[in-house]
C-alpha positions as CSV (number, residue, x, y, z in Angstrom):
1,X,144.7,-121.0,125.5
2,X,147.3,-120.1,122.8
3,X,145.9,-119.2,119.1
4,X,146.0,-121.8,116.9
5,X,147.9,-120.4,113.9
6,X,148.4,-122.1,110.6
7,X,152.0,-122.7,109.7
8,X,151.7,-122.0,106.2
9,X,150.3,-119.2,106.3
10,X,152.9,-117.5,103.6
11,X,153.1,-120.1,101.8
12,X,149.2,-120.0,101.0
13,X,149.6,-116.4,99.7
14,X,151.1,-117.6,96.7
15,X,149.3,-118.2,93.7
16,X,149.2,-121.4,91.6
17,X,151.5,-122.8,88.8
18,X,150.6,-123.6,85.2
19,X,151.8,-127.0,84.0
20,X,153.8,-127.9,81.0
21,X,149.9,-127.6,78.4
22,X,149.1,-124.2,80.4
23,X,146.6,-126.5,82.5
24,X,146.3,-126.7,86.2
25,X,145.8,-130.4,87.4
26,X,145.9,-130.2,90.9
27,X,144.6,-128.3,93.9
28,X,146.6,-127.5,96.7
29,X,145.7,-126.2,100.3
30,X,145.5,-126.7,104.0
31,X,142.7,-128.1,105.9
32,X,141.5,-125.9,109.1
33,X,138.9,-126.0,111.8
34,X,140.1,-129.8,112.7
35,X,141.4,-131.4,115.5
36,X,143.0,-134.7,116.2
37,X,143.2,-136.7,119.1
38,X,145.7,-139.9,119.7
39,X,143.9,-142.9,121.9
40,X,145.9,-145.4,122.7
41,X,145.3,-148.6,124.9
42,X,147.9,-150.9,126.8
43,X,148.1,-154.3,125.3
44,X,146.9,-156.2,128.6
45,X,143.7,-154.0,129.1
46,X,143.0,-153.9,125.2
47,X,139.1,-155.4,125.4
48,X,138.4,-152.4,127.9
49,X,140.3,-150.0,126.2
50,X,138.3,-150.7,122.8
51,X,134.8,-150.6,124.9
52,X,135.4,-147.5,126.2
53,X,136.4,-145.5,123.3
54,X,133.6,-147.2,121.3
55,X,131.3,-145.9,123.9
56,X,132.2,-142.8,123.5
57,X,132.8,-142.6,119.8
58,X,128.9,-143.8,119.5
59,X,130.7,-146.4,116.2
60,X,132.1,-149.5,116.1
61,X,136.4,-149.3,116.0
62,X,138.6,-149.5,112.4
63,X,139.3,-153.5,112.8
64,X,143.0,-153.0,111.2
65,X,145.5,-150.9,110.6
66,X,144.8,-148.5,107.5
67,X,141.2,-148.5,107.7
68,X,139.6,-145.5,108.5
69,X,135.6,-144.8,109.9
70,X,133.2,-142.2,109.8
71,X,131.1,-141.7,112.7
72,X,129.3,-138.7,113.9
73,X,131.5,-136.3,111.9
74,X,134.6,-138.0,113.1
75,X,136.8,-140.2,111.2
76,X,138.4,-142.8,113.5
77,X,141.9,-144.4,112.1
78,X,143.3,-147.4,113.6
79,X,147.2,-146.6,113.0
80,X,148.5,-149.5,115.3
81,X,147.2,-152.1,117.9
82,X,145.4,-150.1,120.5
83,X,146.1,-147.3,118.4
84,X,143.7,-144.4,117.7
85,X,143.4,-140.8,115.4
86,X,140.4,-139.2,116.0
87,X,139.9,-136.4,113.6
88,X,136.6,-134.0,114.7
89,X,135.4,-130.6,114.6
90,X,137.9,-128.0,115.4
91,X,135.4,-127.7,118.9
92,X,135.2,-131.2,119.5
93,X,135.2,-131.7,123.4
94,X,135.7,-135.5,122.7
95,X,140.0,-135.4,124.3
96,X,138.2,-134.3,127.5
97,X,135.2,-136.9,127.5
98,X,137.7,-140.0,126.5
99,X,139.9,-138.8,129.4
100,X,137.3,-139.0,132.1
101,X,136.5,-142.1,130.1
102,X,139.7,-144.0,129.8
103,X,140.7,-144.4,132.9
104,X,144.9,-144.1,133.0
105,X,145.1,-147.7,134.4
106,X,143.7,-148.7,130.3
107,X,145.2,-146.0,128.0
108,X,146.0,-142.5,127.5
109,X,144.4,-139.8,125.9
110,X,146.8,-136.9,124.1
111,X,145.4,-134.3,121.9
112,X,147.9,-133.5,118.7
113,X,145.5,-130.9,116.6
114,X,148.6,-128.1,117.0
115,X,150.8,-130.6,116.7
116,X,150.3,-131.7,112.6
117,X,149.0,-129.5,110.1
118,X,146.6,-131.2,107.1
119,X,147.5,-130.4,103.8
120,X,145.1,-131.6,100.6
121,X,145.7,-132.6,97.3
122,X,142.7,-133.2,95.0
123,X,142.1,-133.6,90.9
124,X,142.7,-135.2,88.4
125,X,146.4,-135.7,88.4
126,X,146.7,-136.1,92.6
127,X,147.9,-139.9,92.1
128,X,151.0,-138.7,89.8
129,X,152.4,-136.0,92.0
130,X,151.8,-138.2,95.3
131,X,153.9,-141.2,93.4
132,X,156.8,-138.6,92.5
133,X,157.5,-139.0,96.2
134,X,155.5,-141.1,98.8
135,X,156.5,-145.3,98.5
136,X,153.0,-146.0,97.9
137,X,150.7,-147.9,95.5
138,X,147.9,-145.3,94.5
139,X,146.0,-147.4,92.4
140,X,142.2,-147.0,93.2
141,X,141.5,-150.5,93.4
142,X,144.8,-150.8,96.0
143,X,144.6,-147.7,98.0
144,X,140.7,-147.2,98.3
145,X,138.6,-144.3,99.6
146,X,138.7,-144.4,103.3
147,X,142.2,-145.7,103.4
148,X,145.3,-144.5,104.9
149,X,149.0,-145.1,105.3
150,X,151.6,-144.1,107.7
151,X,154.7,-143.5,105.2
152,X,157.5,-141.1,104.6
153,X,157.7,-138.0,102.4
154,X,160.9,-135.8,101.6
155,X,162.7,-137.9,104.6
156,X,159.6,-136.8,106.7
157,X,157.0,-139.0,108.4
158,X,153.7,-138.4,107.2
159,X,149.7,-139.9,107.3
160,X,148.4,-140.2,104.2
161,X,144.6,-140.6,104.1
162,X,142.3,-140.9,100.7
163,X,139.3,-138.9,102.1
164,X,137.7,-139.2,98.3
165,X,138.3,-140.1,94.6
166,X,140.7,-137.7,93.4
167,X,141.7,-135.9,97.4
168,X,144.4,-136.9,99.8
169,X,144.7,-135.6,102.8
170,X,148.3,-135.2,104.2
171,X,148.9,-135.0,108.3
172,X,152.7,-133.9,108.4
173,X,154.1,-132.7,111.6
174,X,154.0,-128.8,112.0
175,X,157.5,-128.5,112.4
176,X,157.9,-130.0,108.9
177,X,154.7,-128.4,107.2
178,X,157.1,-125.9,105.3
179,X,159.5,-127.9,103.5
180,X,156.1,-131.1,102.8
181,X,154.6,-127.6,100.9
182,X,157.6,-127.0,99.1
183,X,158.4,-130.7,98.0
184,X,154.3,-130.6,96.6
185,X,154.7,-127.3,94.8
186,X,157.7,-128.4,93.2
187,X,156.4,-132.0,92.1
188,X,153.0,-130.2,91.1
189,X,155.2,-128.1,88.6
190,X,154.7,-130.1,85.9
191,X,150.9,-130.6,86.1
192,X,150.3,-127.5,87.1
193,X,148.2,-126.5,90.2
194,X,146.2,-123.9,92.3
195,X,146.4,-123.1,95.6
196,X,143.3,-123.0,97.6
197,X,143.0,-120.7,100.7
């Protein structure tokens, strides 16, 4: 099996950015040693599609869209009906179990880790930069810890998920990694930030 490379891997050379008061209010980096795996059931099998990948998952299912669960060091997204993220350890055999699992009459099982690359923001000032350019409300009593939204950034389609207080956690395709870096360097300017390797 093929390396799994990071795709911003120049781009995390470069050092971080004072803001306008000589203060950095943001951290910026790339989350590694992940994977991600998409589960998702066919409407008129949707009861045995959930039962299996509970089984498996050892936890109960996200019960709507944009609700996330932790479970066993996995966090389980519902992103549509009969549709799954799983987001493990970067050596997590669980595409292989749900396949033997799920059988192909119920669902499918497709693994995305080299597919999306996971880019963080966390501090203080995370909320401003992420409302410079994603058409979402980040108000901590609107978009809670544990949440999520499937949205657009810089014309791109994105996940946003709100892994704690002041962090988000950004799945962008790889293909488009670069220019989502770029669009929150330059929106960090003003705040100032470091990057994180």
């Amino acid at each position: 099996m093929l390396e799994r490379r990071s795709a911003l891997e120049k781009d995390l050379q470069q050092g971080g950015h004072e803001g306008a008061k000589g203060e950095r209010g943001v951290a910026l980096g790339e989350v590694r040693g992940w994977s991600l795996v998409q589960a998702s059931g066919f409407p008129d099998q949707a009861a045995s599609f959930e039962a299996a990948l509970a089984s498996q998952l050892g936890a109960g299912l996200p019960a709507k869209v944009g609700d996330g669960v932790s479970a066993q060091g996995r966090t389980i997204m519902r992103v549509g009906p009969e549709h799954f993220w799983i987001v493990g350890p970067e050596k997590d055999d669980l595409a292989a179990r749900l396949s033997q699992a799920v059988a192909p009459t119920i669902g499918s099982i497709l693994p995305l880790s080299h597919s999306r690359t996971r880019i963080f923001i966390e501090g203080a000032s995370a909320r401003e930069v992420l409302a410079k350019g994603i058409p979402l409300d980040f108000d901590p009593n609107v978009f809670k810890v544990g949440q999520f939204a499937l949205t657009g950034l810089h014309h791109t389609p994105v996940l946003v998920h709100r892994s704690a207080a002041d962090r988000y956690e950004i799945y962008a395709m790889r293909t488009f990694a670069h220019s989502i870096w770029e669009w929150f360097t330059d929106a960090a300017l003003p705040v100032g930030y470091d990057v994180v390797r």
